[in-house]
PDB file of N, CA, C, O and CB in Angstrom:
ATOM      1  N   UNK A   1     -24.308  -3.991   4.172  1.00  0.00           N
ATOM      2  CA  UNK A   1     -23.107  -4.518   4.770  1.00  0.00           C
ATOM      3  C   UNK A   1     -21.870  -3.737   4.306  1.00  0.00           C
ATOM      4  O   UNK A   1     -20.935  -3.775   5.106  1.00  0.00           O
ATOM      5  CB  UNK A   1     -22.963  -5.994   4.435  1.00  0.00           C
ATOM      6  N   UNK A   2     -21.636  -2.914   2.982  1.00  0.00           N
ATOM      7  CA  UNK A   2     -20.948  -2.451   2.921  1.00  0.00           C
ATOM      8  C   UNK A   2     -20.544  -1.117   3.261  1.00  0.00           C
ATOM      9  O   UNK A   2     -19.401  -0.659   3.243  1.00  0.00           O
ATOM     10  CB  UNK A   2     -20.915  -2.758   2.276  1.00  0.00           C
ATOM     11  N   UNK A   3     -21.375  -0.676   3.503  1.00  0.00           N
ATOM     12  CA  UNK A   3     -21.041   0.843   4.603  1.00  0.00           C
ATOM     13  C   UNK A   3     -21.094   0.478   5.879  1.00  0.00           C
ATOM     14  O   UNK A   3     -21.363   1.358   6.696  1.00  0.00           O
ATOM     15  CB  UNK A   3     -22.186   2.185   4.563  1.00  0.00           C
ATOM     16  N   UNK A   4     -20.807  -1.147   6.435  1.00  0.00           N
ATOM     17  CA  UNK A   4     -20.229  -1.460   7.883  1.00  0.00           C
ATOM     18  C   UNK A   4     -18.608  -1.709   7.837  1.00  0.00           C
ATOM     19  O   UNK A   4     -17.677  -1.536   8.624  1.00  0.00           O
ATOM     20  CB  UNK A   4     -20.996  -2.887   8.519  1.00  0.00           C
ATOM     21  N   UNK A   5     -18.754  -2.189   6.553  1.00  0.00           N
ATOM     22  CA  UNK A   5     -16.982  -3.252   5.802  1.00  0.00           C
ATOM     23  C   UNK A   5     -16.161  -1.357   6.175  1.00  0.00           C
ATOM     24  O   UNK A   5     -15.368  -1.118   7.085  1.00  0.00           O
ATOM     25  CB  UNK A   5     -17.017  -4.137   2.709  1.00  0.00           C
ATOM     26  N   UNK A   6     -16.789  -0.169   4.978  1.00  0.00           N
ATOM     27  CA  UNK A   6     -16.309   1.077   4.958  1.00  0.00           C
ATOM     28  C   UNK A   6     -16.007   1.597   6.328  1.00  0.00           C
ATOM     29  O   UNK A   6     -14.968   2.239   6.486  1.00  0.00           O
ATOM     30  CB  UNK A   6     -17.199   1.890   4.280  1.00  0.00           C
ATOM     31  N   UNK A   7     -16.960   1.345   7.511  1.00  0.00           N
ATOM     32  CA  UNK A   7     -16.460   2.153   8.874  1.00  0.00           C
ATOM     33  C   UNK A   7     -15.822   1.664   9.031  1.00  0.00           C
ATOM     34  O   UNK A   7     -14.922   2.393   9.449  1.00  0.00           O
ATOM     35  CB  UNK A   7     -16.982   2.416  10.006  1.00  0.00           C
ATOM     36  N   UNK A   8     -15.327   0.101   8.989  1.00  0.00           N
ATOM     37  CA  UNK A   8     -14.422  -0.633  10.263  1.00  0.00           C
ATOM     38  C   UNK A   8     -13.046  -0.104   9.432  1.00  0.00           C
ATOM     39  O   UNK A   8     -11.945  -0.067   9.981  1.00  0.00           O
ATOM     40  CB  UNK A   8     -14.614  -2.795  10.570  1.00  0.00           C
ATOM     41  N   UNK A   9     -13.248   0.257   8.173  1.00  0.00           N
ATOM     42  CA  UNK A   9     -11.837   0.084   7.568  1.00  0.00           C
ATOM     43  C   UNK A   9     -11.296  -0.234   6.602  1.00  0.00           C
ATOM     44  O   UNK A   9     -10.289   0.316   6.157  1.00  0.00           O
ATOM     45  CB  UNK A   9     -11.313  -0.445   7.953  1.00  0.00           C
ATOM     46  N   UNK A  10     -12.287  -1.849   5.765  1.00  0.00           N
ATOM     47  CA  UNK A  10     -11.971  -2.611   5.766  1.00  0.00           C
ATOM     48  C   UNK A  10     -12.007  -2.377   3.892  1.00  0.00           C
ATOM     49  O   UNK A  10     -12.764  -1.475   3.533  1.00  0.00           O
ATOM     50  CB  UNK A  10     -12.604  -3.513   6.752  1.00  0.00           C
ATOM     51  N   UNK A  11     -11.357  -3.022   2.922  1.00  0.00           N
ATOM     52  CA  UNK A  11     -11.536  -2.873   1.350  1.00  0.00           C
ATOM     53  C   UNK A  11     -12.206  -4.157   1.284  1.00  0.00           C
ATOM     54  O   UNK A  11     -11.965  -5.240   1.818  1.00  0.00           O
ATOM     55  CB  UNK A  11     -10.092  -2.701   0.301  1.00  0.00           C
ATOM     56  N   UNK A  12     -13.170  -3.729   0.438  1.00  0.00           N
ATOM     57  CA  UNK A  12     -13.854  -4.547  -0.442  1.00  0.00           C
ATOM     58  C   UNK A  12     -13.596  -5.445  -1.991  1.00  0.00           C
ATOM     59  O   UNK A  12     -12.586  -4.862  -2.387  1.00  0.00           O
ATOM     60  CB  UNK A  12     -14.660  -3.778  -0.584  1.00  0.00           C
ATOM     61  N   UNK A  13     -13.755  -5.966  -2.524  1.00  0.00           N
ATOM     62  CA  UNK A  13     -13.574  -6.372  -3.899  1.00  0.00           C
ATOM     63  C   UNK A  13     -15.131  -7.056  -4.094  1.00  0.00           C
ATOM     64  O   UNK A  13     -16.142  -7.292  -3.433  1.00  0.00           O
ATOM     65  CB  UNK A  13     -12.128  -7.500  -4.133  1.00  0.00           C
ATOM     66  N   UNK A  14     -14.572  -7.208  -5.528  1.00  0.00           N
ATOM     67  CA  UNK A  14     -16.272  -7.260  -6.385  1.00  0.00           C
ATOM     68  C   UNK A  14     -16.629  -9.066  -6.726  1.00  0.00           C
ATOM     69  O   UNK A  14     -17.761  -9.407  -7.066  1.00  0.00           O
ATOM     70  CB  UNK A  14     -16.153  -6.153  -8.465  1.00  0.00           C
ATOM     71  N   UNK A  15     -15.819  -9.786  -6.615  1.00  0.00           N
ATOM     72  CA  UNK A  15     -16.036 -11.003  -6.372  1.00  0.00           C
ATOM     73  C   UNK A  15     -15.696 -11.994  -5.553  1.00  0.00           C
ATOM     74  O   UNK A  15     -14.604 -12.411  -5.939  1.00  0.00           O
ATOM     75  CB  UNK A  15     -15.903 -11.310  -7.044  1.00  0.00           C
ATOM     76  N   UNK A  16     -16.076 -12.612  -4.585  1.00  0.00           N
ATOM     77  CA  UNK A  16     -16.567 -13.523  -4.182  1.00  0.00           C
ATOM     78  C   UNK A  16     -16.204 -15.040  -3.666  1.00  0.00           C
ATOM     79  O   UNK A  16     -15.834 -15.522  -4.736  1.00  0.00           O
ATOM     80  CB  UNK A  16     -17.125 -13.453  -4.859  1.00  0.00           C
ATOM     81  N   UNK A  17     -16.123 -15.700  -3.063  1.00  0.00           N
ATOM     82  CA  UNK A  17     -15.843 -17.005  -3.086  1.00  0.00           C
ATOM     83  C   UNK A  17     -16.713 -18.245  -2.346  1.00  0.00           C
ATOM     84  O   UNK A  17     -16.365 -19.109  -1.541  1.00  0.00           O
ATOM     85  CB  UNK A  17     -14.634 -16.966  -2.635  1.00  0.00           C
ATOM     86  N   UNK A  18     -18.041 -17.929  -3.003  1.00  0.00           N
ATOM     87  CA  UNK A  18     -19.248 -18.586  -2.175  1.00  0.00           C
ATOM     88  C   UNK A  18     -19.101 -19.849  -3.244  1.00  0.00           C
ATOM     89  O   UNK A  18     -18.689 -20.054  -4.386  1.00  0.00           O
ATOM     90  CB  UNK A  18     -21.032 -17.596  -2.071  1.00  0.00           C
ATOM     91  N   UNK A  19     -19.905 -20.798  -1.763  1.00  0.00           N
ATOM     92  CA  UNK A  19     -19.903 -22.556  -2.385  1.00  0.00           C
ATOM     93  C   UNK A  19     -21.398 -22.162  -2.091  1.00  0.00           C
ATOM     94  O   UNK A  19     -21.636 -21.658  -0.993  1.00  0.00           O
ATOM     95  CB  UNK A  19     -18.936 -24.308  -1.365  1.00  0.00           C
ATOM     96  N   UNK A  20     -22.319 -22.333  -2.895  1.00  0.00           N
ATOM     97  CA  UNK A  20     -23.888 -22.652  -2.526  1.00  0.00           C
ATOM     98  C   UNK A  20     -23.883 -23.856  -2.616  1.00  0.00           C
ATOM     99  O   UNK A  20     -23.235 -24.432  -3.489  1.00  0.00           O
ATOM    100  CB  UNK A  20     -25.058 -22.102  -3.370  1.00  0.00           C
ATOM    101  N   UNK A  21     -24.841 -24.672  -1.439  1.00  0.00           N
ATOM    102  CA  UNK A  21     -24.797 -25.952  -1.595  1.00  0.00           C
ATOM    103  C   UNK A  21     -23.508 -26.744  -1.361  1.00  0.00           C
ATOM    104  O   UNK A  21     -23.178 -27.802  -1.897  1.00  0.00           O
ATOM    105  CB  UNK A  21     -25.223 -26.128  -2.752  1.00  0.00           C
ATOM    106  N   UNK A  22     -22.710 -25.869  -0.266  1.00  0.00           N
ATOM    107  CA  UNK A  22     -21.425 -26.598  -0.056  1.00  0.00           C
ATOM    108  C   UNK A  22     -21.525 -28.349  -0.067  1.00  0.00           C
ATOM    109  O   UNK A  22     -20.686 -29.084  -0.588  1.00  0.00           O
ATOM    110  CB  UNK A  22     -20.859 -26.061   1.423  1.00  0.00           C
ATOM    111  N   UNK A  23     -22.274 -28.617   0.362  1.00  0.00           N
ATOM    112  CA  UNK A  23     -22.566 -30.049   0.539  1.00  0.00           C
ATOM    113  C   UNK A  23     -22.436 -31.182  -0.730  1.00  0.00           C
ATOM    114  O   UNK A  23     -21.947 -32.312  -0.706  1.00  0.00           O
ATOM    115  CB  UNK A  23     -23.978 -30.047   1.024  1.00  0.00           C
ATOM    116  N   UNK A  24     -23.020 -30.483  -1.760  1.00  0.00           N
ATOM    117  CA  UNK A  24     -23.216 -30.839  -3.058  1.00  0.00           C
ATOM    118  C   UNK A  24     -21.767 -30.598  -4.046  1.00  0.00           C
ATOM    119  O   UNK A  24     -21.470 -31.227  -5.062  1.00  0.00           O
ATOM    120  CB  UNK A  24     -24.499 -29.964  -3.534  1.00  0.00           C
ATOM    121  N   UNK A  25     -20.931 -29.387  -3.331  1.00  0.00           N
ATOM    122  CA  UNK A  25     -19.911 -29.047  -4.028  1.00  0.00           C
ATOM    123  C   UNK A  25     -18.509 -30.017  -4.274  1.00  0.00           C
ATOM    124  O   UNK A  25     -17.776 -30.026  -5.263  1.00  0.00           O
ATOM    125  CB  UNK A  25     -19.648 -27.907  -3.438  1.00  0.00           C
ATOM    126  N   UNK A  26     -18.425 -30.672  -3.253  1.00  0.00           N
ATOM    127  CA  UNK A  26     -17.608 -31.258  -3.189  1.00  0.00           C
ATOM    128  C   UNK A  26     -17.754 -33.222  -2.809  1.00  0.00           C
ATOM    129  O   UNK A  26     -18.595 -33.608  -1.997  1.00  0.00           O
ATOM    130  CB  UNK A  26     -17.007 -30.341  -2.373  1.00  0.00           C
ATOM    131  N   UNK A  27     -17.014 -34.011  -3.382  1.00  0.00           N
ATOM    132  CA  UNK A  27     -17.175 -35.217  -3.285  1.00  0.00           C
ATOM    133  C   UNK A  27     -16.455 -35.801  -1.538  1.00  0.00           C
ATOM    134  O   UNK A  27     -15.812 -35.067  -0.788  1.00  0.00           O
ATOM    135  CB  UNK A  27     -16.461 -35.790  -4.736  1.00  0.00           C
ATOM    136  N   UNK A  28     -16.793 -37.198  -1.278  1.00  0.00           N
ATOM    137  CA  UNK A  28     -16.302 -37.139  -0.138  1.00  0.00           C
ATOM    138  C   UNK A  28     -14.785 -37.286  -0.674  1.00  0.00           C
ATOM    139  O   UNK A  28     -14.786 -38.489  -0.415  1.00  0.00           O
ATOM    140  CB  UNK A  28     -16.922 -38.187   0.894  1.00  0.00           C
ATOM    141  N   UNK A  29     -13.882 -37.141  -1.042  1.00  0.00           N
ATOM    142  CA  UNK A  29     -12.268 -36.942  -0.843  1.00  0.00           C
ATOM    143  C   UNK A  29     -12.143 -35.472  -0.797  1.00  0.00           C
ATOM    144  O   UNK A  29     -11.154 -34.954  -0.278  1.00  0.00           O
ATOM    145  CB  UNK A  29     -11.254 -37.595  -2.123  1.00  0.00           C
ATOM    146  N   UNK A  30     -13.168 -34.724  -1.353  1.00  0.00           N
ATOM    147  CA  UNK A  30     -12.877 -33.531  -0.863  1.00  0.00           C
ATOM    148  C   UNK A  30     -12.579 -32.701  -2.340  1.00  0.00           C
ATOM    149  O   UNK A  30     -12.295 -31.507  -2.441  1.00  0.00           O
ATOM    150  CB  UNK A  30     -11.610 -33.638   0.280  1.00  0.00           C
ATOM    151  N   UNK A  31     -12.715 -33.601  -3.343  1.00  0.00           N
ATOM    152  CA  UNK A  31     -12.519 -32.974  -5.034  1.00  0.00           C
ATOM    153  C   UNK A  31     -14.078 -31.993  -5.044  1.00  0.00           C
ATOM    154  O   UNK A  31     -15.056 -32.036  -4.297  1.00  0.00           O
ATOM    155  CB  UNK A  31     -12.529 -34.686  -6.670  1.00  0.00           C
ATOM    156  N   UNK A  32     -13.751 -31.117  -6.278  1.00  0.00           N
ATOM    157  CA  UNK A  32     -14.819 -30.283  -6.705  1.00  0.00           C
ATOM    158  C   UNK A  32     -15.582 -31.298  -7.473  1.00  0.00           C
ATOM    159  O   UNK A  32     -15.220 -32.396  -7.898  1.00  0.00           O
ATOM    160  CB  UNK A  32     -14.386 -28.972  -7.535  1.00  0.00           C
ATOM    161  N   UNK A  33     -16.547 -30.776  -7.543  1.00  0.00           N
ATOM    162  CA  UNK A  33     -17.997 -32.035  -7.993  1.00  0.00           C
ATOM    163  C   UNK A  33     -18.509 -30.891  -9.331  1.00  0.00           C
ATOM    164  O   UNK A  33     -18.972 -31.235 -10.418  1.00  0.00           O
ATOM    165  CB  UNK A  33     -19.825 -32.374  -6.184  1.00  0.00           C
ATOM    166  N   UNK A  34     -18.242 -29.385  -8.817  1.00  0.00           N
ATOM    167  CA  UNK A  34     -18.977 -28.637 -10.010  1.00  0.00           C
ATOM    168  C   UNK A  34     -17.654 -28.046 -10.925  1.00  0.00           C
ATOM    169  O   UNK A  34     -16.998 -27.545 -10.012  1.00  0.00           O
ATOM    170  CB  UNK A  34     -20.121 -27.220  -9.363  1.00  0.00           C
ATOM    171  N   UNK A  35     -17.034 -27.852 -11.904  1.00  0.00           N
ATOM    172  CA  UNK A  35     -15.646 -27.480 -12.473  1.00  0.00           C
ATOM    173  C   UNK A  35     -16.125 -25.754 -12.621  1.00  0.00           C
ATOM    174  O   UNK A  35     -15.402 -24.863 -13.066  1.00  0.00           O
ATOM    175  CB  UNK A  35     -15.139 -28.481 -14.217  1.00  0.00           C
ATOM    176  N   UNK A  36     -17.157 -25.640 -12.251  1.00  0.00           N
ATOM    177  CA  UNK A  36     -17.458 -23.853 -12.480  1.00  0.00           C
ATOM    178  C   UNK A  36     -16.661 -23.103 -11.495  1.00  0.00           C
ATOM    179  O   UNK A  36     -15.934 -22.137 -11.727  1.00  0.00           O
ATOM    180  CB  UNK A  36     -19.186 -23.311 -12.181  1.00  0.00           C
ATOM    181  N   UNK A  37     -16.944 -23.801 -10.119  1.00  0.00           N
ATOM    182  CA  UNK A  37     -15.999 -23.262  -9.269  1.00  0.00           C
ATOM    183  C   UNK A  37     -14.928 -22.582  -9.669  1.00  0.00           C
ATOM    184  O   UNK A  37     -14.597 -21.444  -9.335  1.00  0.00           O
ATOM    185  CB  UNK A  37     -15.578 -24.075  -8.608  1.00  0.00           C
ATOM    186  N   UNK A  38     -14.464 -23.224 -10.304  1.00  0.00           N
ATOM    187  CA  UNK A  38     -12.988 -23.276 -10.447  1.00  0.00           C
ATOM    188  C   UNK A  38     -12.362 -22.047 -10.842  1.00  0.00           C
ATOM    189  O   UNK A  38     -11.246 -21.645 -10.512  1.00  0.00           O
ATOM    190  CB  UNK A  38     -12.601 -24.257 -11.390  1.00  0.00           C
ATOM    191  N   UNK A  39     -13.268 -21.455 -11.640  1.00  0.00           N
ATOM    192  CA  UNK A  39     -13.267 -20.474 -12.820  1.00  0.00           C
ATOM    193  C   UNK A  39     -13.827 -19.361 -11.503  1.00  0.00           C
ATOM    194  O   UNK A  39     -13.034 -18.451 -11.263  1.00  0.00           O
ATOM    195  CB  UNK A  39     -14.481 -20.904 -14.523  1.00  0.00           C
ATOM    196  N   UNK A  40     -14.726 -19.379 -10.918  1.00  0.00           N
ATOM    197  CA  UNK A  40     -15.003 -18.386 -10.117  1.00  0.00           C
ATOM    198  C   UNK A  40     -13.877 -18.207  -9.110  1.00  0.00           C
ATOM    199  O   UNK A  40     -13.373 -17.093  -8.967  1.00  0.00           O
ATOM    200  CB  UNK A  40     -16.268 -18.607  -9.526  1.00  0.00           C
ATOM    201  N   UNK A  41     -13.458 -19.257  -8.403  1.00  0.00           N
ATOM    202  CA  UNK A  41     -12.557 -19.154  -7.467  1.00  0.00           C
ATOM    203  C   UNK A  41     -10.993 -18.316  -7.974  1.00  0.00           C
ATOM    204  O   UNK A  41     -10.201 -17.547  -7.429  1.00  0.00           O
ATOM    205  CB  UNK A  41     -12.404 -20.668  -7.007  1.00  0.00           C
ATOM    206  N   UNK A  42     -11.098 -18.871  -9.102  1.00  0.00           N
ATOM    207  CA  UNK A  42      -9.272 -17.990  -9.651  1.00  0.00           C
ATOM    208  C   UNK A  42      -9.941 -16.893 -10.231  1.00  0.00           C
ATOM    209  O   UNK A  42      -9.203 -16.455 -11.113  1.00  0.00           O
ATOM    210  CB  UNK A  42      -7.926 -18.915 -11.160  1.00  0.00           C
ATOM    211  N   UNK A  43     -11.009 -16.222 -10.159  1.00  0.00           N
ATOM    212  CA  UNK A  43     -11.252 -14.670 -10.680  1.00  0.00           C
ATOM    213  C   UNK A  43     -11.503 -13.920  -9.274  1.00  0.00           C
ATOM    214  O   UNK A  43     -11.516 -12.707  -9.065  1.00  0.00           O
ATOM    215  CB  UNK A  43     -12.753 -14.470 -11.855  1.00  0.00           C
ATOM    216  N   UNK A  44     -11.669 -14.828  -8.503  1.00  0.00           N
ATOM    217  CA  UNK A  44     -11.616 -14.137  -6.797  1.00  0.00           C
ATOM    218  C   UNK A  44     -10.346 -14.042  -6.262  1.00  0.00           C
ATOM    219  O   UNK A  44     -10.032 -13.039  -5.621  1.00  0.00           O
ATOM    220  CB  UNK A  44     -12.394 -15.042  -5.610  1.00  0.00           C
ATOM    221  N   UNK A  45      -9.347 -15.219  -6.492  1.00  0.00           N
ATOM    222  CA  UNK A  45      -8.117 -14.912  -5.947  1.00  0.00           C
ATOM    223  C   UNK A  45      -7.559 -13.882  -6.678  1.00  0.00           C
ATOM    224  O   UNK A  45      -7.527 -12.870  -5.979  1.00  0.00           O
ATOM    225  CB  UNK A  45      -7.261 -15.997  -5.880  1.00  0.00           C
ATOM    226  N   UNK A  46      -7.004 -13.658  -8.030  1.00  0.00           N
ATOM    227  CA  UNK A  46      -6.879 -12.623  -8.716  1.00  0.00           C
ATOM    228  C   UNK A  46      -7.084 -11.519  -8.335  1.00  0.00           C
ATOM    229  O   UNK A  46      -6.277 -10.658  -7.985  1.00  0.00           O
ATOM    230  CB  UNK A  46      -7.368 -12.686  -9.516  1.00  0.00           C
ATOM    231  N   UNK A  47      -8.578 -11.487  -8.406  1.00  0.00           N
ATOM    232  CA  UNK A  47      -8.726  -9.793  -8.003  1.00  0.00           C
ATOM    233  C   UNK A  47      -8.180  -9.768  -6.726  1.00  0.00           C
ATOM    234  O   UNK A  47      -7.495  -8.750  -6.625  1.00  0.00           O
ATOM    235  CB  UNK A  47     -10.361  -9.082  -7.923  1.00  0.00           C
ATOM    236  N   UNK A  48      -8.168 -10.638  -5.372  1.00  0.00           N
ATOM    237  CA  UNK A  48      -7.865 -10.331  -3.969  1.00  0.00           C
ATOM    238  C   UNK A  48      -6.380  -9.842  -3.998  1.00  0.00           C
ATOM    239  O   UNK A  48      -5.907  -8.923  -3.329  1.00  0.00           O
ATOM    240  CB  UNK A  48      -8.091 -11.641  -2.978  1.00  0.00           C
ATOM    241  N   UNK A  49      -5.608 -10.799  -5.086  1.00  0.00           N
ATOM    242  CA  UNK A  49      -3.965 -10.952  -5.171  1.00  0.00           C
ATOM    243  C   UNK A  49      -3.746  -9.252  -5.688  1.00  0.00           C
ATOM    244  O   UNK A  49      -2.988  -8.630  -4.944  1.00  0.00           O
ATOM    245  CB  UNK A  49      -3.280 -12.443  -6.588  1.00  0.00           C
ATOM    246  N   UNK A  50      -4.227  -8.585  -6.671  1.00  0.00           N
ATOM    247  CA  UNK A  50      -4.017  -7.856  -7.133  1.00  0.00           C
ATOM    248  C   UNK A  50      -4.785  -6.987  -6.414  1.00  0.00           C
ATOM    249  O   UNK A  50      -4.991  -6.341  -7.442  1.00  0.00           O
ATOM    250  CB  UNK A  50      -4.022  -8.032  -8.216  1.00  0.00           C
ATOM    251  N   UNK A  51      -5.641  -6.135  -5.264  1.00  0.00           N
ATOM    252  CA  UNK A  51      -6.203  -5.485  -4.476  1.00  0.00           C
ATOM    253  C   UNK A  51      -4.970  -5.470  -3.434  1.00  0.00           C
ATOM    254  O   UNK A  51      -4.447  -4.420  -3.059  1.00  0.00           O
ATOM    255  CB  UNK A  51      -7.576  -6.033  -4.119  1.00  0.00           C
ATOM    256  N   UNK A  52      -4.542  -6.826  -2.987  1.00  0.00           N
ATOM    257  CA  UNK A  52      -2.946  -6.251  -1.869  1.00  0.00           C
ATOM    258  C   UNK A  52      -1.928  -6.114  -2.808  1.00  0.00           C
ATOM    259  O   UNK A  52      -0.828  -5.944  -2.283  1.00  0.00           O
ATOM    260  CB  UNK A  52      -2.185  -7.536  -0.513  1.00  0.00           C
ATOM    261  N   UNK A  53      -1.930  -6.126  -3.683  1.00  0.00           N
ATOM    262  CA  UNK A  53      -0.813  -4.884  -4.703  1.00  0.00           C
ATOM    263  C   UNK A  53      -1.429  -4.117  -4.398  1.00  0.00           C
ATOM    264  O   UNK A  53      -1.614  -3.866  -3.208  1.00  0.00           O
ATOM    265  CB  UNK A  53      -0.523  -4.762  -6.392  1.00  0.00           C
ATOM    266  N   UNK A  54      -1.923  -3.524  -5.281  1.00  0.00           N
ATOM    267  CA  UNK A  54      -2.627  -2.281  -5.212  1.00  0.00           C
ATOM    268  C   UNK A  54      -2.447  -0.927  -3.654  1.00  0.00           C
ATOM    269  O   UNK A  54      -2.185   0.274  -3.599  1.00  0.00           O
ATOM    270  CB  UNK A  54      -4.200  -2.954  -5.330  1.00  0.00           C
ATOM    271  N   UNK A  55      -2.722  -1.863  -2.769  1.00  0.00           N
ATOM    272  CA  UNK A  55      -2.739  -1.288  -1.189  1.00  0.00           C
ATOM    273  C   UNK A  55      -1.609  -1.251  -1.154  1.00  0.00           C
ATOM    274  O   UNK A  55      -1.067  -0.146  -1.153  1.00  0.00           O
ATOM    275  CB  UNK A  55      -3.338  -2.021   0.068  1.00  0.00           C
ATOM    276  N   UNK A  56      -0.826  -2.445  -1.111  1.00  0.00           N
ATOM    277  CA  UNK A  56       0.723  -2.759  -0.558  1.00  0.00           C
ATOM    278  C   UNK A  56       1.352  -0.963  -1.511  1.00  0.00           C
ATOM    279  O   UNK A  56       1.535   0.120  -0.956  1.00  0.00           O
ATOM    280  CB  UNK A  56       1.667  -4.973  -1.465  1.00  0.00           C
ATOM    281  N   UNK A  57       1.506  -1.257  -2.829  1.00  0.00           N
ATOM    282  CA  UNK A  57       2.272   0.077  -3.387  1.00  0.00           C
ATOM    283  C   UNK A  57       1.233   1.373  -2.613  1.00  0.00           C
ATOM    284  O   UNK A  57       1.794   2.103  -1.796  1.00  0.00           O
ATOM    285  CB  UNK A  57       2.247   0.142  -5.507  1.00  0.00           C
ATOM    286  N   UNK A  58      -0.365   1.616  -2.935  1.00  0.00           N
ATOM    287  CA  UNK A  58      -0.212   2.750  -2.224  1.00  0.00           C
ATOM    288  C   UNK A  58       0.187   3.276  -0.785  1.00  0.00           C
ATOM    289  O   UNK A  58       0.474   4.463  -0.626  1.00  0.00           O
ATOM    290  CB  UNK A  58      -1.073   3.072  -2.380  1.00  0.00           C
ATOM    291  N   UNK A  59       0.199   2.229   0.417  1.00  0.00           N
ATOM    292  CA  UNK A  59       0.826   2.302   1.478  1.00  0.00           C
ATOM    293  C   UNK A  59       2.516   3.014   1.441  1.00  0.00           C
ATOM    294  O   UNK A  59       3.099   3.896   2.072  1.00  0.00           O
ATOM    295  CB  UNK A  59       0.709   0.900   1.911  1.00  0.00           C
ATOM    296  N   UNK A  60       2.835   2.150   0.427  1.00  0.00           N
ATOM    297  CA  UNK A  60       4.615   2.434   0.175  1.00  0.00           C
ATOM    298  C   UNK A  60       4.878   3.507  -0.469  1.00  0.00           C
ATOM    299  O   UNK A  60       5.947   4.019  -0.134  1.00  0.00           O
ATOM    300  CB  UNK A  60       5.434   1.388  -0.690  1.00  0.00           C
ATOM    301  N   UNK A  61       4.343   4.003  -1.214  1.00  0.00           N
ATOM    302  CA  UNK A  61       4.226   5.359  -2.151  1.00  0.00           C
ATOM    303  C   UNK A  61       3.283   6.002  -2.372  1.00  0.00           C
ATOM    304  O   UNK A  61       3.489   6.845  -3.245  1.00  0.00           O
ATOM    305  CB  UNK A  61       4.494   5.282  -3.265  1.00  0.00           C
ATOM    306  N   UNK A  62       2.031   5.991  -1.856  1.00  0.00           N
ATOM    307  CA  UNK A  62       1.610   7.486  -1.642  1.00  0.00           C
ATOM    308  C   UNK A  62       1.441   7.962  -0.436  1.00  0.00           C
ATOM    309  O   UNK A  62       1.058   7.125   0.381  1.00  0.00           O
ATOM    310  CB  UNK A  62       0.470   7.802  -2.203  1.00  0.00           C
ATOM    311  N   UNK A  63       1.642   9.325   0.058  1.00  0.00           N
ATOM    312  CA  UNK A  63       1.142   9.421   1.232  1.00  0.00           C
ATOM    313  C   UNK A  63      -0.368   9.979   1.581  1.00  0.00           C
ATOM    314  O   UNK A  63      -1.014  10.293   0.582  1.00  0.00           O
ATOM    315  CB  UNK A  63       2.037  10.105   1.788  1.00  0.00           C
ATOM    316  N   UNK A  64      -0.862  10.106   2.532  1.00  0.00           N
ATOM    317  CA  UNK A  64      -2.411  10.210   3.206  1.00  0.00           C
ATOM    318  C   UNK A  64      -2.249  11.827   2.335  1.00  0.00           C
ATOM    319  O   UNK A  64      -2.440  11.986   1.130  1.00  0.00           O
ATOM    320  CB  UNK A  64      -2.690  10.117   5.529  1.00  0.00           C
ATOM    321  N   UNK A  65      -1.970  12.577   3.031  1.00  0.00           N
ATOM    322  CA  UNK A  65      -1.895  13.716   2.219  1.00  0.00           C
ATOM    323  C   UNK A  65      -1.641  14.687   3.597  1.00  0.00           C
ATOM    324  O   UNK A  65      -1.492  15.903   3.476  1.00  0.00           O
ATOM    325  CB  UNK A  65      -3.364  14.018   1.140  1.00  0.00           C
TER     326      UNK A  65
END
């Protein structure tokens, strides 16, 4: 899958934001049921937050060549 993500264009990052067992993950109001999540989910936003830095400045300051 990732030399399809590479043709279209598209950047990758190295973690993730899968619920296995979505069903199980969450209670019916909609709270987390497992607290691991939690810890996975803010090491996924992170890296995503800091990957559009990353792009955003090289877009703005470097050029293609």
């Amino acid at each position: 899958m990732l030399p399809v993500m590479r043709e279209l264009g598209l950047v990758t990052i190295f973690w993730d934001g899968n619920f296995s067992s979505v069903q199980k993950a969450f209670d019916e109001s909609g709270a987390l049921t497992d607290e691991s999540y939690v810890r996975r989910i803010d090491k996924f936003l992170k890296e995503l937050i800091w990957m559009a830095k990353v792009l955003r400045h090289g877009r703005e300051n470097i050029a293609l060549g």
